[in-house]
Every structure is written in C-alpha cells, then in structure tokens.
C-alpha positions in Angstrom: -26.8 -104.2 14.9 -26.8 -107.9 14.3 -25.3 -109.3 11.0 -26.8 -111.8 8.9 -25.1 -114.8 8.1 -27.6 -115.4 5.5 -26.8 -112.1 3.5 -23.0 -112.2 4.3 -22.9 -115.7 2.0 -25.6 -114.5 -0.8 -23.1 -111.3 -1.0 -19.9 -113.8 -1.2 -21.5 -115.9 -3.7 -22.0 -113.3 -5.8 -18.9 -110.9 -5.5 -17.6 -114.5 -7.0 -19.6 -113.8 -10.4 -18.8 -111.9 -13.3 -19.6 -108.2 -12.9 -22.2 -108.4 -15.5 -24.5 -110.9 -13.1 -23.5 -109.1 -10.1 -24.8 -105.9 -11.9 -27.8 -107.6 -12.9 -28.2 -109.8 -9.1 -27.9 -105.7 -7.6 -30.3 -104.1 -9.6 -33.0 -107.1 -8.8 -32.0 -107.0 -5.3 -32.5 -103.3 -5.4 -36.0 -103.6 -6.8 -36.8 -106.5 -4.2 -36.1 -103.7 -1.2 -38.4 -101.2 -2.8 -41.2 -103.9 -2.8 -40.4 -104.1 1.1 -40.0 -100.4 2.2 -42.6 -99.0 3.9 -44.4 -95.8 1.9 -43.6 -92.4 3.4 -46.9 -91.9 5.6 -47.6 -89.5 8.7 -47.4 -91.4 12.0 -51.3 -90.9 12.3 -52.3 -92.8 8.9 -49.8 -95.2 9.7 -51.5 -96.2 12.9 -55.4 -96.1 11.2 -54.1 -98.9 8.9 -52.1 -100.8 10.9 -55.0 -101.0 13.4 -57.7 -101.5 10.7 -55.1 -104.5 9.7 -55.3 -106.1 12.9 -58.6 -106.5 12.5 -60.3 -110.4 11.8 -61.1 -110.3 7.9 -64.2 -111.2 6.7 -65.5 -112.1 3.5 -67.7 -110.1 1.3 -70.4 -112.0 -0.8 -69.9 -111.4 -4.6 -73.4 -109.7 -5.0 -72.0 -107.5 -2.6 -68.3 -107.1 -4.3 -70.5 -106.5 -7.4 -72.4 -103.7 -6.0 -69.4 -102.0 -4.8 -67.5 -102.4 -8.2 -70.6 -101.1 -10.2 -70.4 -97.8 -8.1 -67.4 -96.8 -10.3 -68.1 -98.6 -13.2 -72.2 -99.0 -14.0 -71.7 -101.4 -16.9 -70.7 -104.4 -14.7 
C-alpha cells in the first residue's frame, strides 16, 4: 500500500492544533469520506449503473423534462 505524502502533512498540520479543531477537522473529514464511499450494492446493480454511466449523455428538451416531472406531480 502506497502512502500519501499529501495526507501525511494535512495529518501533521493538524496533530499541531488544539484538540478542539482537530476534533472538529476529524469529524468533517469523517463526513467528507462518507460523501466518497461507495453505497452497499450487489455486484450485479453495481455493474447496470456503472455501464449505463459509461454511456455519452444526452440532453433532454424541457418540454420533455416537463412531461416526465408532471407524471408525479400533475400540477406542474
């Protein structure tokens, strides 16, 4: 496993704070690799979105968007 220079000087840097900001620096850090974890999926789904993914985008007209929107809420 390769270390990261980058983390082992953010970690320094704040070890060097007061332990109020380095319990406040942890908890947002915390919340930061929640935002980045992958949700628990079967292998299966996984694949179906990470293909669908891969696909070009394209865009969708508004009238269209509309449409779709007023399926699930007619007073649009």
């Amino acid at each position: 496993m390769s270390k990261s220079k980058t983390i082992d000087a953010a970690i320094e840097a704040v070890r060097a704070l007061p332990h109020e900001a380095q319990d406040a620096i942890a908890h947002e850090i915390l919340e930061q690799i929640e935002d980045y974890r992958t949700p628990d999926r079967p292998p299966e789904i996984q694949a179906l979105i990470e293909e669908r993914m891969s696909k070009p985008r394209t865009a969708v007209s508004r009238d269209d968007f509309m449409a779709m929107l007023r399926k699930y809420n007619p007073a649009l």
